[in-house]
Backbone as XML, in Angstrom:
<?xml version="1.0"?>
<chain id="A" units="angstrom">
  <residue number="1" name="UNK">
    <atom name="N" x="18.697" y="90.011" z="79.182"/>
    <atom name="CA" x="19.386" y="91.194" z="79.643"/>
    <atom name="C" x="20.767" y="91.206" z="79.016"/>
  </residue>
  <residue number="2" name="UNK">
    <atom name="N" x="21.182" y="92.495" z="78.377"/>
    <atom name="CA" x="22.550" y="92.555" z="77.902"/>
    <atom name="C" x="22.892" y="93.816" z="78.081"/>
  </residue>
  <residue number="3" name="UNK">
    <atom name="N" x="24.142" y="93.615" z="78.536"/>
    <atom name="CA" x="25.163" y="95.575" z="78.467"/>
    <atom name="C" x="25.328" y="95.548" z="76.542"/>
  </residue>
  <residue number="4" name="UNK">
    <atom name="N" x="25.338" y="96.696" z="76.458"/>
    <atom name="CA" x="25.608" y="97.568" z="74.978"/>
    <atom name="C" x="26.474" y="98.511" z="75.077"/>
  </residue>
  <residue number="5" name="UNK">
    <atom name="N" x="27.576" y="97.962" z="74.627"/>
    <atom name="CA" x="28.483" y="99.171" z="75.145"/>
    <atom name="C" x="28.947" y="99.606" z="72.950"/>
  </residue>
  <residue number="6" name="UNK">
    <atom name="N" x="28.704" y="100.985" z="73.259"/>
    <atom name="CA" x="29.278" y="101.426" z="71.997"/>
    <atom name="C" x="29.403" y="102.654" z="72.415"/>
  </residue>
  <residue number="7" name="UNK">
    <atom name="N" x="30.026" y="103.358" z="70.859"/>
    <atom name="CA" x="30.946" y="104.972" z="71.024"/>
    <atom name="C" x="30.805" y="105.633" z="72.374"/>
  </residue>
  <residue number="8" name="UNK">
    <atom name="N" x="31.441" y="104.600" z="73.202"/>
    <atom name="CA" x="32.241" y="105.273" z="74.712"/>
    <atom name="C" x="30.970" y="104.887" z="75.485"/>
  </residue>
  <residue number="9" name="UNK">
    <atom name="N" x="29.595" y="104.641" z="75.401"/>
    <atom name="CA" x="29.142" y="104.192" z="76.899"/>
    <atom name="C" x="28.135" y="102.866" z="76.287"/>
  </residue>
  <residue number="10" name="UNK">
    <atom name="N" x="28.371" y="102.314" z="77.913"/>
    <atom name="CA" x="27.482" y="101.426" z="78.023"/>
    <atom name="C" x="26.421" y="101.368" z="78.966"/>
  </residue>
  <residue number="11" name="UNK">
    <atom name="N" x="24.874" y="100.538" z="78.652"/>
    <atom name="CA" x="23.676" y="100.984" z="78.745"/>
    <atom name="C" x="23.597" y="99.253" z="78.857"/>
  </residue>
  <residue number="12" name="UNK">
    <atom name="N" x="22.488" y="99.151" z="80.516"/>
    <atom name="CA" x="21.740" y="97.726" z="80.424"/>
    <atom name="C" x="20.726" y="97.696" z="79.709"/>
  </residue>
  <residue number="13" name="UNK">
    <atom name="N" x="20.300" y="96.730" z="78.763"/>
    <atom name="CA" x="19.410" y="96.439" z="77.820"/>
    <atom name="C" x="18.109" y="95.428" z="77.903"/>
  </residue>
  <residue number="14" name="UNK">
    <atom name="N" x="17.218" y="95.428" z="77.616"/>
    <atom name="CA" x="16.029" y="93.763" z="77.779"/>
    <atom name="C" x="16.325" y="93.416" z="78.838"/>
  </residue>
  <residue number="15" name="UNK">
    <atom name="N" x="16.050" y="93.946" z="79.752"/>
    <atom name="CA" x="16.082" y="93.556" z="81.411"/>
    <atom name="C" x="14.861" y="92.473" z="81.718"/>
  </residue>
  <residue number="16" name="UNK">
    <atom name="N" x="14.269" y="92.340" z="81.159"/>
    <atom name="CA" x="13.206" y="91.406" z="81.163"/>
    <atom name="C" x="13.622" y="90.309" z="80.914"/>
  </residue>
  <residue number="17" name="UNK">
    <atom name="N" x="14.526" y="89.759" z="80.101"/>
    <atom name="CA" x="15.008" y="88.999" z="79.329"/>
    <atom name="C" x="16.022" y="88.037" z="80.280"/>
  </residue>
  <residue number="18" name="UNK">
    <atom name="N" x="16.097" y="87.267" z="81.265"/>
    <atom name="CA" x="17.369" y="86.587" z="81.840"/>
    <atom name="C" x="17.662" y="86.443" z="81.417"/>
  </residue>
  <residue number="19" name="UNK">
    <atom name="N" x="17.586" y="85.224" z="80.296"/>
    <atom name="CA" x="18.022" y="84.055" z="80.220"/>
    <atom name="C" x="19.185" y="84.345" z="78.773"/>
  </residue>
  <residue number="20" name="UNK">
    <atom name="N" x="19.523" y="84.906" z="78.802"/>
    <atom name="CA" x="20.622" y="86.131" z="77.933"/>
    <atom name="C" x="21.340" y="86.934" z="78.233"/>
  </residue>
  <residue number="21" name="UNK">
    <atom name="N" x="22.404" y="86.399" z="79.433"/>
    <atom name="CA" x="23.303" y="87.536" z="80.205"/>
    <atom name="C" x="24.617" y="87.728" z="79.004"/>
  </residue>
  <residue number="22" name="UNK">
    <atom name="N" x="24.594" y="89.121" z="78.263"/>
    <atom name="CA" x="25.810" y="89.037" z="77.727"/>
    <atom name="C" x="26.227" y="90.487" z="77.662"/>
  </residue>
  <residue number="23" name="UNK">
    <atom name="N" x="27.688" y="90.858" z="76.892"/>
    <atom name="CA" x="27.861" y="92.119" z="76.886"/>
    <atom name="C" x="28.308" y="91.888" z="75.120"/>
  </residue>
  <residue number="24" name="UNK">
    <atom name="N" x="27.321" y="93.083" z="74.376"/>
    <atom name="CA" x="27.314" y="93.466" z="72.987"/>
    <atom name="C" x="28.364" y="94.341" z="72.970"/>
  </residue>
  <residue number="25" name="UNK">
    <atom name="N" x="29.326" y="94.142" z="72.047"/>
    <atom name="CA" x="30.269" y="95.265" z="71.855"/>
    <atom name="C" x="29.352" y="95.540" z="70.185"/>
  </residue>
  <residue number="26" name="UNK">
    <atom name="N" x="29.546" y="96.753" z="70.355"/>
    <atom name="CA" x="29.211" y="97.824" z="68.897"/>
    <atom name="C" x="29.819" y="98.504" z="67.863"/>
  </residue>
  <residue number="27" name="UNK">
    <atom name="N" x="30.583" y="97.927" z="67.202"/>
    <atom name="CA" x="31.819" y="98.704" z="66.451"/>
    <atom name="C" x="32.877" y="99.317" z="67.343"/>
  </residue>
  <residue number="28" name="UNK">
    <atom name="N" x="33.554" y="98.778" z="68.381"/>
    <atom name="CA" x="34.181" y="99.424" z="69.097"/>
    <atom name="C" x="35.158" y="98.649" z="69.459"/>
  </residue>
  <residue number="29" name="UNK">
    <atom name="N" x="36.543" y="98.894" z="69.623"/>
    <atom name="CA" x="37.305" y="97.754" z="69.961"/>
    <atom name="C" x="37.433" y="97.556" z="71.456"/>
  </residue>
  <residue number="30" name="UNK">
    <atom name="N" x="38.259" y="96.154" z="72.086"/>
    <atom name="CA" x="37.924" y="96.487" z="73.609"/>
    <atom name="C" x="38.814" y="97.309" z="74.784"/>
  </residue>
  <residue number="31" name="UNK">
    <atom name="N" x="39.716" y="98.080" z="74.280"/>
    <atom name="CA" x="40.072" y="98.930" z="74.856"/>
    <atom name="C" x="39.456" y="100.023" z="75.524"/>
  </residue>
  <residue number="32" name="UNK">
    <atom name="N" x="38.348" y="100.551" z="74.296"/>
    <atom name="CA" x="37.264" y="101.710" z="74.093"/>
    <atom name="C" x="35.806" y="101.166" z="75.091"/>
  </residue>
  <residue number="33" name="UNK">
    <atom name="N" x="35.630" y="99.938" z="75.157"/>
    <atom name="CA" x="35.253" y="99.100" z="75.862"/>
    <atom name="C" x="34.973" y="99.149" z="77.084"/>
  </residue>
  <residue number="34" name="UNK">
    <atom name="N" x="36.096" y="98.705" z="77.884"/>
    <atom name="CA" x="36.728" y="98.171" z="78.856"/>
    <atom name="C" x="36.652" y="99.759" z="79.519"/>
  </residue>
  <residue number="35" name="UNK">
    <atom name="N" x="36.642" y="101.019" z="79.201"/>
    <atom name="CA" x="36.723" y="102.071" z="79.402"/>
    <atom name="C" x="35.175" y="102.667" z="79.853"/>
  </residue>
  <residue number="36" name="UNK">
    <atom name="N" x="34.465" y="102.426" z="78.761"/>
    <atom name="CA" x="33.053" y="102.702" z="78.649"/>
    <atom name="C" x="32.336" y="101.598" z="80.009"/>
  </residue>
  <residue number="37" name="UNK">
    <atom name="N" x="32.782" y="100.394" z="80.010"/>
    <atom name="CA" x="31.748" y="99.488" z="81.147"/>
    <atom name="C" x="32.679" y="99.871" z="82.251"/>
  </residue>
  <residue number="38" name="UNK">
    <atom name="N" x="33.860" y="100.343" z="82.374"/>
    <atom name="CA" x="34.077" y="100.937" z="83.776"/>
    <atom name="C" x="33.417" y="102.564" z="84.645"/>
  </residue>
  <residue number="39" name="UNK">
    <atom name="N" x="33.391" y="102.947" z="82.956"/>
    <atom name="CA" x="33.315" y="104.620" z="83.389"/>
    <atom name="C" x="31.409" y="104.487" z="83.681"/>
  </residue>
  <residue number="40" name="UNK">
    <atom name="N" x="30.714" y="103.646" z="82.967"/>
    <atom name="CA" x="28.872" y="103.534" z="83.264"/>
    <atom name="C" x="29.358" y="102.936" z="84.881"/>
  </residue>
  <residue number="41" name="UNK">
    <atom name="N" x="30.422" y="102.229" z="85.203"/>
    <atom name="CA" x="29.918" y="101.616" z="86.456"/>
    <atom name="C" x="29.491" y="100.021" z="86.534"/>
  </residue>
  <residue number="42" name="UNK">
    <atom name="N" x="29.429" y="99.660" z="85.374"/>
    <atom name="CA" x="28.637" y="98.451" z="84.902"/>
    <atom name="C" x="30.248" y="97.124" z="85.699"/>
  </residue>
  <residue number="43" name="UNK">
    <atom name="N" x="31.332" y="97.377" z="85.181"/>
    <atom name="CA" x="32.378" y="96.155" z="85.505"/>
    <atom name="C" x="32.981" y="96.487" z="84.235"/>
  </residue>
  <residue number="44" name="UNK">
    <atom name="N" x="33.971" y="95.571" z="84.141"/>
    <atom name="CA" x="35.370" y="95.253" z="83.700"/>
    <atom name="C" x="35.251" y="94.135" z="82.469"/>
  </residue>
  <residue number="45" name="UNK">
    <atom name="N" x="35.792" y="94.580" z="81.489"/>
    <atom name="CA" x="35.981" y="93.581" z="80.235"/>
    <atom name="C" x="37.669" y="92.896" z="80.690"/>
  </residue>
  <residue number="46" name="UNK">
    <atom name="N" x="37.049" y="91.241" z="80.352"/>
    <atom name="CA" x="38.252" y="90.457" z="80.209"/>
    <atom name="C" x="38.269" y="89.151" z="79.322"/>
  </residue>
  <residue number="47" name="UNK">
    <atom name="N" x="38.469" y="89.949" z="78.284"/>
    <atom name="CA" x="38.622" y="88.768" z="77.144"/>
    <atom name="C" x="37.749" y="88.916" z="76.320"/>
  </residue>
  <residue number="48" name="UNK">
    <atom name="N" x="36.937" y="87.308" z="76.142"/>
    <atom name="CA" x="35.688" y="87.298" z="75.816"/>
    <atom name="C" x="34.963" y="86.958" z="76.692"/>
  </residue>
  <residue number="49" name="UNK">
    <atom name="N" x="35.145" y="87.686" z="77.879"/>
    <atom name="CA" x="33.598" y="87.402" z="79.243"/>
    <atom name="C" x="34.149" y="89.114" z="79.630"/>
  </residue>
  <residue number="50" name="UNK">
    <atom name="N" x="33.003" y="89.588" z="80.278"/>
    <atom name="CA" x="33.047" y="90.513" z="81.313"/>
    <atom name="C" x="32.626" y="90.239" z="82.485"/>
  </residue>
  <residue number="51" name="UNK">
    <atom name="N" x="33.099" y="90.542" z="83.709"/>
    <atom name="CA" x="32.662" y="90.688" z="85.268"/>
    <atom name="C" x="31.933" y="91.972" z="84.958"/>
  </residue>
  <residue number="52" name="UNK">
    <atom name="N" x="30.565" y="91.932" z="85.547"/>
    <atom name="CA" x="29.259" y="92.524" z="85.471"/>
    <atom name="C" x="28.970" y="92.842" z="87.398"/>
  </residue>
  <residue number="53" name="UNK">
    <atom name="N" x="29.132" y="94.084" z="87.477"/>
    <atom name="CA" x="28.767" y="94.288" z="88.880"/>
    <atom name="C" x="27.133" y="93.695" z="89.132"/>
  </residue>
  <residue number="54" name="UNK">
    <atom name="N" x="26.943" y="93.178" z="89.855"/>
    <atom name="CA" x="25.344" y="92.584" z="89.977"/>
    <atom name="C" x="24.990" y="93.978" z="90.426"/>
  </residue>
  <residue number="55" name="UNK">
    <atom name="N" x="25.127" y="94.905" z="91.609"/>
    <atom name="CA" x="24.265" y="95.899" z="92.160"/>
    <atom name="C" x="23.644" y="96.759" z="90.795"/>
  </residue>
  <residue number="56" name="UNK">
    <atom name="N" x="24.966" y="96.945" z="89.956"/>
    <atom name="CA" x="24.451" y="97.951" z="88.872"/>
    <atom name="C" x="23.377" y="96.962" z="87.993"/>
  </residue>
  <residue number="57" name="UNK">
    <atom name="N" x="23.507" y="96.116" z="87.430"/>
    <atom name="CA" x="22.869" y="95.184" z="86.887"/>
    <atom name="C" x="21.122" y="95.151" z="87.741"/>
  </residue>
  <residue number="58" name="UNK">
    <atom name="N" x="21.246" y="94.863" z="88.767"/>
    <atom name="CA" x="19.854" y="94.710" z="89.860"/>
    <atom name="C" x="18.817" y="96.464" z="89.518"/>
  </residue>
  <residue number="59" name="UNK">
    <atom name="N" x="19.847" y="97.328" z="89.741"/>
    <atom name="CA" x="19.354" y="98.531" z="89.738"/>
    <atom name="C" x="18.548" y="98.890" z="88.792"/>
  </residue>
  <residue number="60" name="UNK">
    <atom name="N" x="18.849" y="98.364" z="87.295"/>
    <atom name="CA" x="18.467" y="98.660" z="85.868"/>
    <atom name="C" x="16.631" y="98.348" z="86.158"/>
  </residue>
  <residue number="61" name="UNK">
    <atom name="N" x="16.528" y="97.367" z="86.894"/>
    <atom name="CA" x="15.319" y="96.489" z="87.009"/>
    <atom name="C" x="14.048" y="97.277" z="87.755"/>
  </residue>
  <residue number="62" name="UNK">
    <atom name="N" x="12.887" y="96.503" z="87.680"/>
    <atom name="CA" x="11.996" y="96.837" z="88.682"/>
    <atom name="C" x="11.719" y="96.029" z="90.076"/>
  </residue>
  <residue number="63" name="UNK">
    <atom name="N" x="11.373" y="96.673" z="91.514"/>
    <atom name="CA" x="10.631" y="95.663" z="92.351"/>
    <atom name="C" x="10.314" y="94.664" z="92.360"/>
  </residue>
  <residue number="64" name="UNK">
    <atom name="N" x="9.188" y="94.475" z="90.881"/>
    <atom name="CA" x="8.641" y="93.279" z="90.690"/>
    <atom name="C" x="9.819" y="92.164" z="90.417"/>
  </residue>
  <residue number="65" name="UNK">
    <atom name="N" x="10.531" y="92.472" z="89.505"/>
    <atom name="CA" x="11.360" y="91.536" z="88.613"/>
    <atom name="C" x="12.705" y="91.399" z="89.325"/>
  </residue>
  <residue number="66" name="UNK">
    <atom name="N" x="12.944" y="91.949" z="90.701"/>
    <atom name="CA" x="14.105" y="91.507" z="91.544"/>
    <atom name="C" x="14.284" y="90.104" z="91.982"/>
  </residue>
  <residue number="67" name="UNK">
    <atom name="N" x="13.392" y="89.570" z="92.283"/>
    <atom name="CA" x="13.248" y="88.098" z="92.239"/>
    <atom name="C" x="13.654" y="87.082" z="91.229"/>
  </residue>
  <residue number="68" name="UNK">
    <atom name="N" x="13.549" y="87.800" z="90.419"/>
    <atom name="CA" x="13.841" y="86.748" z="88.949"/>
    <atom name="C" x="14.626" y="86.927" z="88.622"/>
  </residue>
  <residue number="69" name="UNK">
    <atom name="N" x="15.585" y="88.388" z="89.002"/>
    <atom name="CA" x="17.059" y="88.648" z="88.698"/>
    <atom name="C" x="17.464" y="87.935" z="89.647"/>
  </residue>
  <residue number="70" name="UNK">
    <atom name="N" x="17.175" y="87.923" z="91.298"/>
    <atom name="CA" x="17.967" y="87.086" z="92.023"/>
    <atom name="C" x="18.093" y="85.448" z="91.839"/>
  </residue>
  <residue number="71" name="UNK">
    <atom name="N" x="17.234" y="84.963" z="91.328"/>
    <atom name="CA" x="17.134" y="83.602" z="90.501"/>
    <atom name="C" x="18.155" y="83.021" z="89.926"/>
  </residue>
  <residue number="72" name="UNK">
    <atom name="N" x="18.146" y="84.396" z="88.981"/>
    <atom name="CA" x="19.663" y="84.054" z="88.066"/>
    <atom name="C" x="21.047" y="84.544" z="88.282"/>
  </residue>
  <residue number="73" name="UNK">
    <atom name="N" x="20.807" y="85.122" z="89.370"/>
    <atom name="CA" x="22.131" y="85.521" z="89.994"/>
    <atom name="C" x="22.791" y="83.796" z="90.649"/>
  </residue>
  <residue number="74" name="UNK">
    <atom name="N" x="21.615" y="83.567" z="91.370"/>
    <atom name="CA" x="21.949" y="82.174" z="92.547"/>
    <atom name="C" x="22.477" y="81.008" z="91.420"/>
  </residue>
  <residue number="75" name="UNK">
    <atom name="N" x="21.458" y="81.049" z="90.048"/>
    <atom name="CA" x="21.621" y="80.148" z="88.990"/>
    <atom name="C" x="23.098" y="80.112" z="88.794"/>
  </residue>
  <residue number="76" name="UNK">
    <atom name="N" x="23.735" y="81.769" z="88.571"/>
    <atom name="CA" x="24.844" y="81.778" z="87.670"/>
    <atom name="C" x="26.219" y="81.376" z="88.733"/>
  </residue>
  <residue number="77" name="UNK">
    <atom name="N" x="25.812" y="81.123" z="90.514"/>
    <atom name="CA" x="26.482" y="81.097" z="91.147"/>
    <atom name="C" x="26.841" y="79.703" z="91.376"/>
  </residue>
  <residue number="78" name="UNK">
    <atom name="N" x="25.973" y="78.544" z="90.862"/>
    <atom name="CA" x="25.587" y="77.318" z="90.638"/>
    <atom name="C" x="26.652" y="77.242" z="89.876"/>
  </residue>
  <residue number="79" name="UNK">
    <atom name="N" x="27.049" y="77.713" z="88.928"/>
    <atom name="CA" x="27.655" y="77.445" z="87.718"/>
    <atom name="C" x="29.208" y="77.922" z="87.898"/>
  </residue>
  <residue number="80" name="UNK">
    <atom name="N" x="29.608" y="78.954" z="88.534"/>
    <atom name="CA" x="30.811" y="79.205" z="89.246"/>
    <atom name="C" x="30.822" y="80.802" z="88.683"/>
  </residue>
  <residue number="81" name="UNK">
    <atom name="N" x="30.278" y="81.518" z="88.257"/>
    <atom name="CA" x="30.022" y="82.436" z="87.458"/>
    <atom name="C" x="29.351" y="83.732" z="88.156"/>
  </residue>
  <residue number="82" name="UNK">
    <atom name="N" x="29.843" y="83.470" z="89.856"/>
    <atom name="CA" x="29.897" y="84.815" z="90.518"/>
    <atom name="C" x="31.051" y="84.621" z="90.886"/>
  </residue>
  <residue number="83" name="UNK">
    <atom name="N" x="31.946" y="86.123" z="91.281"/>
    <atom name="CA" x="32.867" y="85.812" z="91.810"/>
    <atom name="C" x="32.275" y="87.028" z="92.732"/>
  </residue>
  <residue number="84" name="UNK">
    <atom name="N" x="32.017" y="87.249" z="93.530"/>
    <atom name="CA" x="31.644" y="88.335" z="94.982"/>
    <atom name="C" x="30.442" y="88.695" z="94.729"/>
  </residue>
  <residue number="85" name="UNK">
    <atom name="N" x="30.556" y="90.059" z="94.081"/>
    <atom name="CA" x="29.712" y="91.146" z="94.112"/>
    <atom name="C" x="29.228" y="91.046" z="92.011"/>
  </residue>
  <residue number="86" name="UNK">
    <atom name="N" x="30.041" y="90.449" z="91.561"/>
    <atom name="CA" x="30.550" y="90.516" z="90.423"/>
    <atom name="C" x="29.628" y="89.355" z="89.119"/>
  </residue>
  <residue number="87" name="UNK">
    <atom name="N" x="29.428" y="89.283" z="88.557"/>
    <atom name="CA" x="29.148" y="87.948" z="87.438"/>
    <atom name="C" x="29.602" y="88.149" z="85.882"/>
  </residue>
  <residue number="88" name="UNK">
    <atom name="N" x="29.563" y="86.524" z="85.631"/>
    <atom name="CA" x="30.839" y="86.877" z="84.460"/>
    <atom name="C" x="29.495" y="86.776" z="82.904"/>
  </residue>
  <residue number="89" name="UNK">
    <atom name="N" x="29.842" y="87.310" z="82.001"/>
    <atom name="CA" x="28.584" y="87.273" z="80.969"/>
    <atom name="C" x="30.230" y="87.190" z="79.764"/>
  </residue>
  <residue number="90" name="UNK">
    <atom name="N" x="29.023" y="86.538" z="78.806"/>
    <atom name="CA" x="30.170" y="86.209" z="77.892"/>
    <atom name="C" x="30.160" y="87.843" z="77.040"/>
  </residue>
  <residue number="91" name="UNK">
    <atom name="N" x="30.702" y="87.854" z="75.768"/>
    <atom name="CA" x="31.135" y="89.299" z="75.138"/>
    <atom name="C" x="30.538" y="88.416" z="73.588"/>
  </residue>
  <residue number="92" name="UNK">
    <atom name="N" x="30.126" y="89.539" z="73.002"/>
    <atom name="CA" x="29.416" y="89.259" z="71.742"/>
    <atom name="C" x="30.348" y="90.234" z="70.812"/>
  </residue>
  <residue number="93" name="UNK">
    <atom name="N" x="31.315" y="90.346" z="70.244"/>
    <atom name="CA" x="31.079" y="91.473" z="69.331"/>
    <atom name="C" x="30.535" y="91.721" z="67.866"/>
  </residue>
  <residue number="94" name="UNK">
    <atom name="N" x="30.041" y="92.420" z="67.930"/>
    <atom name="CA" x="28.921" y="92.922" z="66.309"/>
    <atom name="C" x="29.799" y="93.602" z="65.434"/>
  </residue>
</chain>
């Protein structure tokens, strides 16, 4: 699973995919960014990680596969990598 954020919005991606929490920037710098994953709703760019709202993140998904998102929610909370409502994914830029 990865956010794609380019020319002004961002979109959850390979939701199937856990084991790949990140946010793709797309030719875009992170100002343009940071704008786009607030205005989708998705969370907040800081740095090279973003805080990733989990609800919006959960939503992208199906019934079936809520379980396996909650998996890796608990996983990433193991790791210190929730902070509330929130989880941190590293930033890729392309």
């Amino acid at each position: 699973m990865y956010v794609r954020v380019n020319a002004g919005t961002a979109s959850v991606e390979d939701v199937r995919n856990l084991r790949q929490l990140h946010v793709e920037l797309a030719g875009i710098d992170d100002r343009a960014a940071a704008e786009a994953l607030a205005g989708a709703g998705l969370g907040e760019l800081d740095g090279d990680h973003a805080w990733l709202r989990i609800a919006a993140l959960r939503a992208a998904g199906e019934d079936a596969w809520r379980a396996e998102f909650d998996a890796m929610i608990e996983y990433a909370r193991t790791k210190g990598w929730v902070d509330g409502e929130r989880v941190r994914a590293h930033v890729v830029r392309a």
